[in-house]
TITORBA-733060 format. One record per atom (N, C-alpha, C): y, x, z; atom name. Coordinates in nm, 2 decimals. Example, Ala and Ser with C-alpha at 12.3 -4.5 7.8 and 13.67 -1.06 7.14 Angstrom:
<lumvexs>
LUMVEX       c2       c1       c3    a
LUMVEX    -0.57     1.32     0.78    N
LUMVEX    -0.45     1.23     0.78   CA
LUMVEX    -0.33     1.32     0.78    C
LUMVEX    -0.22     1.28     0.71    N
LUMVEX    -0.11     1.37     0.71   CA
LUMVEX     0.00     1.29     0.79    C
</lumvexs>
This chain:
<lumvexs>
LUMVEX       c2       c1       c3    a
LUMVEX    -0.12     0.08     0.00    N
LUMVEX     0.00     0.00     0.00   CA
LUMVEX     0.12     0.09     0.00    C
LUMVEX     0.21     0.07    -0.10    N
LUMVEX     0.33     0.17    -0.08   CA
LUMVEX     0.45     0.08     0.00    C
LUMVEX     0.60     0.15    -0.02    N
LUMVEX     0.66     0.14     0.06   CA
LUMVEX     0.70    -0.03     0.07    C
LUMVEX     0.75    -0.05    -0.06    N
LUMVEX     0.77    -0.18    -0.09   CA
LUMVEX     0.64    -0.29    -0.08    C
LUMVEX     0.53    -0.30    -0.08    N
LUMVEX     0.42    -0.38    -0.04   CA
LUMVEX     0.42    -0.37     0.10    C
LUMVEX     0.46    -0.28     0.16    N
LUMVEX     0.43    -0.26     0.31   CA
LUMVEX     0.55    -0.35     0.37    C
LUMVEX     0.69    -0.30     0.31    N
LUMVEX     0.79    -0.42     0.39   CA
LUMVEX     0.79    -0.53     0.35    C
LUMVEX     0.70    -0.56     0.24    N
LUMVEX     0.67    -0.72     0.24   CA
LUMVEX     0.57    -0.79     0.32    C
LUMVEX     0.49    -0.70     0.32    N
LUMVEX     0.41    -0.74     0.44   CA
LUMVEX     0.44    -0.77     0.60    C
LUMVEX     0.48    -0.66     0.59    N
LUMVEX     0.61    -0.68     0.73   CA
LUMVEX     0.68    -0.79     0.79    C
LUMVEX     0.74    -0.79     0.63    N
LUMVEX     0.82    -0.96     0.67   CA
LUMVEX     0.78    -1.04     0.66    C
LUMVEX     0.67    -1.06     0.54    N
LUMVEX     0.60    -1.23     0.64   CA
LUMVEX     0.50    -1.23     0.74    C
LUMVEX     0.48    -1.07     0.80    N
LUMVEX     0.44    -1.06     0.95   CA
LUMVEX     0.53    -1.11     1.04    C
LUMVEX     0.63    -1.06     1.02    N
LUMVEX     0.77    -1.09     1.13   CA
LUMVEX     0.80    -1.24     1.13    C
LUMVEX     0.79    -1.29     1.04    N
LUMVEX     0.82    -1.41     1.02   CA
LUMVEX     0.69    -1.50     1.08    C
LUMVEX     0.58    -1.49     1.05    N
LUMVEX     0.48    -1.57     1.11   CA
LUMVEX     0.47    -1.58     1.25    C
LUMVEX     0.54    -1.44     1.30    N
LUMVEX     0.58    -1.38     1.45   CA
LUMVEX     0.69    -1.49     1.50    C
LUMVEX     0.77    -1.52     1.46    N
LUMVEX     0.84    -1.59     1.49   CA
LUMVEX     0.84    -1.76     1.48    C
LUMVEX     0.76    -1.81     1.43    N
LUMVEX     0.72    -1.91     1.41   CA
LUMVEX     0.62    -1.94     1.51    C
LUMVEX     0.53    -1.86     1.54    N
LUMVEX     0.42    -1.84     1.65   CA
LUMVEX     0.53    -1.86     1.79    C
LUMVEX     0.65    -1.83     1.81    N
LUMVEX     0.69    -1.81     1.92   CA
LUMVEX     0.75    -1.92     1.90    C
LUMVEX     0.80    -2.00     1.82    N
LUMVEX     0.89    -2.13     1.82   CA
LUMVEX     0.75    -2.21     1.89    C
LUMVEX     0.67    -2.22     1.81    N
LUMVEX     0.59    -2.28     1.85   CA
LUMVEX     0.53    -2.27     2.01    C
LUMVEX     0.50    -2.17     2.06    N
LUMVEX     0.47    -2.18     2.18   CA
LUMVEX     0.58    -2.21     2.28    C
LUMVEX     0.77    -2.21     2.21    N
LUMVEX     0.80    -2.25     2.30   CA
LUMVEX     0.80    -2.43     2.29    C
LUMVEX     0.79    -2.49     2.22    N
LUMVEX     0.76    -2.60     2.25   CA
LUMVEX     0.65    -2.68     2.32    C
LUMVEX     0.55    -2.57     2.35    N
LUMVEX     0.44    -2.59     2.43   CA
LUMVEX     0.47    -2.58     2.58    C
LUMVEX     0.56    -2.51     2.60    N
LUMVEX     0.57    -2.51     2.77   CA
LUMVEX     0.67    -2.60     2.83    C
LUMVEX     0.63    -2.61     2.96    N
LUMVEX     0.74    -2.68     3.04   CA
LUMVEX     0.89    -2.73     3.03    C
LUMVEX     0.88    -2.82     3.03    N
LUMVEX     1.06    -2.84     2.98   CA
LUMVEX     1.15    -2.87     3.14    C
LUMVEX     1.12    -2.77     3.24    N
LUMVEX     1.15    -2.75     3.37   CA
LUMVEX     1.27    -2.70     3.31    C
LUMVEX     1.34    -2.67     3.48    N
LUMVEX     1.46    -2.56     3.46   CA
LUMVEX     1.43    -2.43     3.42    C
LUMVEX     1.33    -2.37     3.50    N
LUMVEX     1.31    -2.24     3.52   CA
LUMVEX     1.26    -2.20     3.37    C
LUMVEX     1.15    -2.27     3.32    N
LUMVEX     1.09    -2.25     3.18   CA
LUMVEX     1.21    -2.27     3.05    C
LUMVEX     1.30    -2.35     3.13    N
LUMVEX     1.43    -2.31     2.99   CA
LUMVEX     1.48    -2.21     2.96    C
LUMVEX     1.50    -2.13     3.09    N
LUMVEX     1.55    -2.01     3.07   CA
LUMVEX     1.48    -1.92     2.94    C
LUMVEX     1.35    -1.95     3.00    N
LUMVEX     1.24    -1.88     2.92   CA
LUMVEX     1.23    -1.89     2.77    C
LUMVEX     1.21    -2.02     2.73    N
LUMVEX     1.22    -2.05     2.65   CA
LUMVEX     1.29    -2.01     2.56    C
LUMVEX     1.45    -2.02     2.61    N
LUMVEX     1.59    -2.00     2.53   CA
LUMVEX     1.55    -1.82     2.47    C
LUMVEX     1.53    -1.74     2.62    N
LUMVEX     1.52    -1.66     2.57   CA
LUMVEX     1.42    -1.59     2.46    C
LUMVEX     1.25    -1.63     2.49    N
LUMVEX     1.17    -1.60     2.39   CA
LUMVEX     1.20    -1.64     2.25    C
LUMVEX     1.22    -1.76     2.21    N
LUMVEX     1.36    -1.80     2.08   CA
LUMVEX     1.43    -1.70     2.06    C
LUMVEX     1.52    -1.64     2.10    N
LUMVEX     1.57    -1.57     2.06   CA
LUMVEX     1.61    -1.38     2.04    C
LUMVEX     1.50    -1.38     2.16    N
LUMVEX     1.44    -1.23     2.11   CA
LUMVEX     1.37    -1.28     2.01    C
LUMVEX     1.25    -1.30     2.01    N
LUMVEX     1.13    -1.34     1.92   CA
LUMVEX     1.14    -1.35     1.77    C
LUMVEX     1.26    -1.44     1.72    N
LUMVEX     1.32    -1.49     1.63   CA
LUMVEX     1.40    -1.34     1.55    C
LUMVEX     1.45    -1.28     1.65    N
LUMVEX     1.55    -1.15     1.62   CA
LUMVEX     1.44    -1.08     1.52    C
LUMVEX     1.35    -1.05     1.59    N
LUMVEX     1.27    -0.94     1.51   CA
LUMVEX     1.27    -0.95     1.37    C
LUMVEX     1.22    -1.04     1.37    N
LUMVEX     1.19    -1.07     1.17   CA
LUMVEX     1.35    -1.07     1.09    C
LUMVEX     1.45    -1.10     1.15    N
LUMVEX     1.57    -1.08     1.11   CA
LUMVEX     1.64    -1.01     1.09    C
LUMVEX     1.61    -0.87     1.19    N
LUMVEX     1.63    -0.73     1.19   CA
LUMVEX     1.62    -0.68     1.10    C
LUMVEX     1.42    -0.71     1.14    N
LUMVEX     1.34    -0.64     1.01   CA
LUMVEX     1.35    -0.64     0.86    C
LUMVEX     1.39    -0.78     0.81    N
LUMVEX     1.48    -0.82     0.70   CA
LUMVEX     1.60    -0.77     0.66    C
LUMVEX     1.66    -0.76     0.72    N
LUMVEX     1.78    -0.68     0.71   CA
LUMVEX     1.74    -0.50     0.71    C
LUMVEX     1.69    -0.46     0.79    N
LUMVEX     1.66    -0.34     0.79   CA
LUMVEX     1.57    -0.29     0.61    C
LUMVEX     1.56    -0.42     0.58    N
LUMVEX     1.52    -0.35     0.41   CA
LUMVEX     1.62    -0.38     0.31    C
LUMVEX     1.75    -0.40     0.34    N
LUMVEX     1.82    -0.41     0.27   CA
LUMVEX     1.94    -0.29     0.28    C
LUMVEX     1.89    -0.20     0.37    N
LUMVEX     2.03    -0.15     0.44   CA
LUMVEX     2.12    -0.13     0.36    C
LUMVEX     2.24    -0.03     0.42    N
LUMVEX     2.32    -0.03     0.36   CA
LUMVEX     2.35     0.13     0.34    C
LUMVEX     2.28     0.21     0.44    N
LUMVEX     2.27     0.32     0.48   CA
LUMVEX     2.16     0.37     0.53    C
LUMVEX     2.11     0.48     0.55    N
LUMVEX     1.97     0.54     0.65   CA
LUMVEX     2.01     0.52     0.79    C
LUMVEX     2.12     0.53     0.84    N
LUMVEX     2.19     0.45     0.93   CA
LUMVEX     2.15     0.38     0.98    C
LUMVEX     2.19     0.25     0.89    N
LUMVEX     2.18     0.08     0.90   CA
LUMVEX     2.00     0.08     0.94    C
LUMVEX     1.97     0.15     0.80    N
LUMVEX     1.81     0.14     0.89   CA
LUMVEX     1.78     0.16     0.98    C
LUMVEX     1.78     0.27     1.02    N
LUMVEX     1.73     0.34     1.17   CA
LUMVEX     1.81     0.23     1.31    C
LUMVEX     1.94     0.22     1.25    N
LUMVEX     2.00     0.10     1.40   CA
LUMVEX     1.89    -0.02     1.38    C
LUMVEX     1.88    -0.06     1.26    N
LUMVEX     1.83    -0.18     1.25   CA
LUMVEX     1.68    -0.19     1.29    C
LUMVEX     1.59    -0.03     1.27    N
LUMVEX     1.44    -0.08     1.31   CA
LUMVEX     1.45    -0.07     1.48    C
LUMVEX     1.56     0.02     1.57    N
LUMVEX     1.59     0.03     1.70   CA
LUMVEX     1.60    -0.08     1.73    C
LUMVEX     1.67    -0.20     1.66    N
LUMVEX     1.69    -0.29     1.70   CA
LUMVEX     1.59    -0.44     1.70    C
LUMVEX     1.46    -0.41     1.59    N
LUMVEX     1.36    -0.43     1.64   CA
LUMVEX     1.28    -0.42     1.74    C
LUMVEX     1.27    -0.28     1.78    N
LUMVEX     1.17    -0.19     1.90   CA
LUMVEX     1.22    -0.25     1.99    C
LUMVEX     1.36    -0.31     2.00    N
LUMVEX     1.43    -0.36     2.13   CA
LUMVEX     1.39    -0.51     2.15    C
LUMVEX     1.43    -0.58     2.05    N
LUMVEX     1.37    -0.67     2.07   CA
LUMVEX     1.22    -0.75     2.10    C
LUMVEX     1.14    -0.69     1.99    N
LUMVEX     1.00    -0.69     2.03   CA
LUMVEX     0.99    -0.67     2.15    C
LUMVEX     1.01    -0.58     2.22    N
LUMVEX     1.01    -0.54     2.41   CA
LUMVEX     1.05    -0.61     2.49    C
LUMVEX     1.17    -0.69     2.45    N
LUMVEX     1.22    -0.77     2.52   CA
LUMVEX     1.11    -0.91     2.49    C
LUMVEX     1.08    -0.96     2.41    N
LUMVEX     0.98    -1.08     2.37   CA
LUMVEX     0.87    -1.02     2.45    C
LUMVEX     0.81    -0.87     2.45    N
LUMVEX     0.70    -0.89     2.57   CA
LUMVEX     0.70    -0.88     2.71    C
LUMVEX     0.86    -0.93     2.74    N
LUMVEX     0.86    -0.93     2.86   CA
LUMVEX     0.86    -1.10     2.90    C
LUMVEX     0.90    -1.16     2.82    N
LUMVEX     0.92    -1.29     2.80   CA
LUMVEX     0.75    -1.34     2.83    C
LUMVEX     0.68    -1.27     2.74    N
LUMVEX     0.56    -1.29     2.71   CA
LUMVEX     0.46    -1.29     2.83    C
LUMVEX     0.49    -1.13     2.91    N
LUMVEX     0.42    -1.16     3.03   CA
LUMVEX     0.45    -1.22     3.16    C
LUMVEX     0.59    -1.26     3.16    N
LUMVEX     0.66    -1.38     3.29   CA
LUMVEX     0.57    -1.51     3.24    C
LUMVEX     0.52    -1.49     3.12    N
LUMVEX     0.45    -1.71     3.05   CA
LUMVEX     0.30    -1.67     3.11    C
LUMVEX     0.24    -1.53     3.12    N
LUMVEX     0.11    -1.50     3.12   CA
LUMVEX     0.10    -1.48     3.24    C
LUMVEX     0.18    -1.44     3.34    N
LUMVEX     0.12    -1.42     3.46   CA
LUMVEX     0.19    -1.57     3.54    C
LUMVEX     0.31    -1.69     3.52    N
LUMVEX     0.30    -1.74     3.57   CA
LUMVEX     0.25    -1.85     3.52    C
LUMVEX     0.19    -1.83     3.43    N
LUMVEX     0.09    -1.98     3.40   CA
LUMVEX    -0.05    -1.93     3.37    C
LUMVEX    -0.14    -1.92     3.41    N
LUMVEX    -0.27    -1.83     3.38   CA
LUMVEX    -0.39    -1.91     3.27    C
LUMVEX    -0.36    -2.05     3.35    N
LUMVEX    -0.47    -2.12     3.28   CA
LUMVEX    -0.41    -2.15     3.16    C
LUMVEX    -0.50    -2.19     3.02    N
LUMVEX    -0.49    -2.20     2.91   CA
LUMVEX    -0.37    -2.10     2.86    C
LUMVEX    -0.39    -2.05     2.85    N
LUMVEX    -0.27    -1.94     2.83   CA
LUMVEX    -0.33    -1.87     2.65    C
LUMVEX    -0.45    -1.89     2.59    N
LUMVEX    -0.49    -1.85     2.51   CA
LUMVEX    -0.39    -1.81     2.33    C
LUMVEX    -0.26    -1.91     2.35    N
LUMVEX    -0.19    -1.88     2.28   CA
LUMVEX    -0.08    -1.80     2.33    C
LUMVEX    -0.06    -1.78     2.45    N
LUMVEX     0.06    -1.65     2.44   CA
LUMVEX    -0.03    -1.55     2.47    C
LUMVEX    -0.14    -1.52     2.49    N
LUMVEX    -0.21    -1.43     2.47   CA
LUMVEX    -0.19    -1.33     2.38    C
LUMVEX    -0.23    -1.44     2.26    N
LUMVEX    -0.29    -1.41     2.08   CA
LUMVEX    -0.13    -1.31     2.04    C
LUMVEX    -0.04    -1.42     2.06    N
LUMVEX     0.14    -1.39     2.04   CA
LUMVEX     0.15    -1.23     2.12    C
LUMVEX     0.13    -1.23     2.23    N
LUMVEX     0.11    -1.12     2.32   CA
LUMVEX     0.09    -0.97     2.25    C
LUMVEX    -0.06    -1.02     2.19    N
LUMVEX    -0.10    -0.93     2.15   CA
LUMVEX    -0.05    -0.85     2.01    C
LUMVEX    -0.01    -0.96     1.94    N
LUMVEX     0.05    -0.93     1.83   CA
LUMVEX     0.20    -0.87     1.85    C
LUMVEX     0.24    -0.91     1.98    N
LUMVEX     0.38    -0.84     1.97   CA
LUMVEX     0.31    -0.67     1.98    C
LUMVEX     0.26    -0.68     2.07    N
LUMVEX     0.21    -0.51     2.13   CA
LUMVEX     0.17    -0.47     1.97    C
LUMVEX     0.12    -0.51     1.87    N
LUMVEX     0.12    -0.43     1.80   CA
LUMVEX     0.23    -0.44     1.70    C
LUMVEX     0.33    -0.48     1.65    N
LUMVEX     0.48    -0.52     1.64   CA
LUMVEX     0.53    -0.42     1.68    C
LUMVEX     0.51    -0.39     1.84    N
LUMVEX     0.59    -0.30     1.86   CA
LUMVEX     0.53    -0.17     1.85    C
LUMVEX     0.40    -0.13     1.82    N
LUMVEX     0.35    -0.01     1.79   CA
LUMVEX     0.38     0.05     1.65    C
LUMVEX     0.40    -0.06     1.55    N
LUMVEX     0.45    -0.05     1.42   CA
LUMVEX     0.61    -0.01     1.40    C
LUMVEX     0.70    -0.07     1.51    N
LUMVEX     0.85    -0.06     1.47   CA
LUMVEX     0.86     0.09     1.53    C
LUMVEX     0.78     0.14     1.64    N
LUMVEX     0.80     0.25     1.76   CA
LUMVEX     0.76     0.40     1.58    C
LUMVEX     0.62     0.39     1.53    N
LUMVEX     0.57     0.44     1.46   CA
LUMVEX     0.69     0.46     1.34    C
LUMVEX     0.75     0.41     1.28    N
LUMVEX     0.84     0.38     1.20   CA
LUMVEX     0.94     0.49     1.25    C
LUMVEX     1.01     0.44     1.32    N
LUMVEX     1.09     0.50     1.42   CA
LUMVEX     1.07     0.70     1.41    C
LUMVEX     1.00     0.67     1.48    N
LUMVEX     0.96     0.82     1.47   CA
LUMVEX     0.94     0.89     1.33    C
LUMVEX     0.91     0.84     1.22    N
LUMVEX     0.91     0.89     1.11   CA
LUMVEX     1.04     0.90     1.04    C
LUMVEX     1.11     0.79     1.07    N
LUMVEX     1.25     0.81     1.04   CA
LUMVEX     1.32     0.95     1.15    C
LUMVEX     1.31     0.97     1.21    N
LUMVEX     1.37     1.08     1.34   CA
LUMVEX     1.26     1.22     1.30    C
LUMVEX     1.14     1.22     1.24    N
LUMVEX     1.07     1.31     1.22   CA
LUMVEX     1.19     1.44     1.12    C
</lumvexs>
């Protein structure tokens, strides 16, 4: 897969990533405390594939490198979202799991990137 197959892949990764996360937040609690949550996983979650989109259009090597940082951040910030939904709701938890898991590797892909660009 070359460079251009690979950031298309990317993006309708990121993007299914974020749809996965719309979705599970409409699965949880519509409490106070779970709003927070919510609001926030939306909108880290959402960021990524937006970034990442953007980060193939840049405008500069720059623009890229801010822009995939700015993925690695957000991904991180979504697994933190991710494990406040996993540790305080245990049972049936099978879909923030799956989402979980895929962030962890999300973020092993933006981190990997990263370093190639800084190589």
């Amino acid at each position: 897969m070359d460079n251009k197959q690979f950031g298309e892949y990317l993006e309708k990764r990121t993007k299914n990533f974020a749809l996965s996360i719309i979705n599970l937040s409409m699965s949880l609690p519509s409490n106070i405390e779970f709003s927070v949550i919510k609001k926030q996983i939306v909108k880290s979650g959402t960021s990524i594939g937006a970034n990442y989109r953007e980060a193939n259009t840049p405008r500069s090597k720059a623009d890229f490198k801010n822009r995939i940082s700015i993925c690695r951040s957000e991904t991180n910030e979504t697994i933190y979202w991710l494990e406040l939904i996993l540790e305080s709701r245990p049972a049936n938890n099978q879909q923030a799991a799956e989402i979980y898991a895929e962030a962890r590797q999300l973020l092993a892909i933006f981190t990997s990137i990263a370093h190639k660009i800084n190589a």
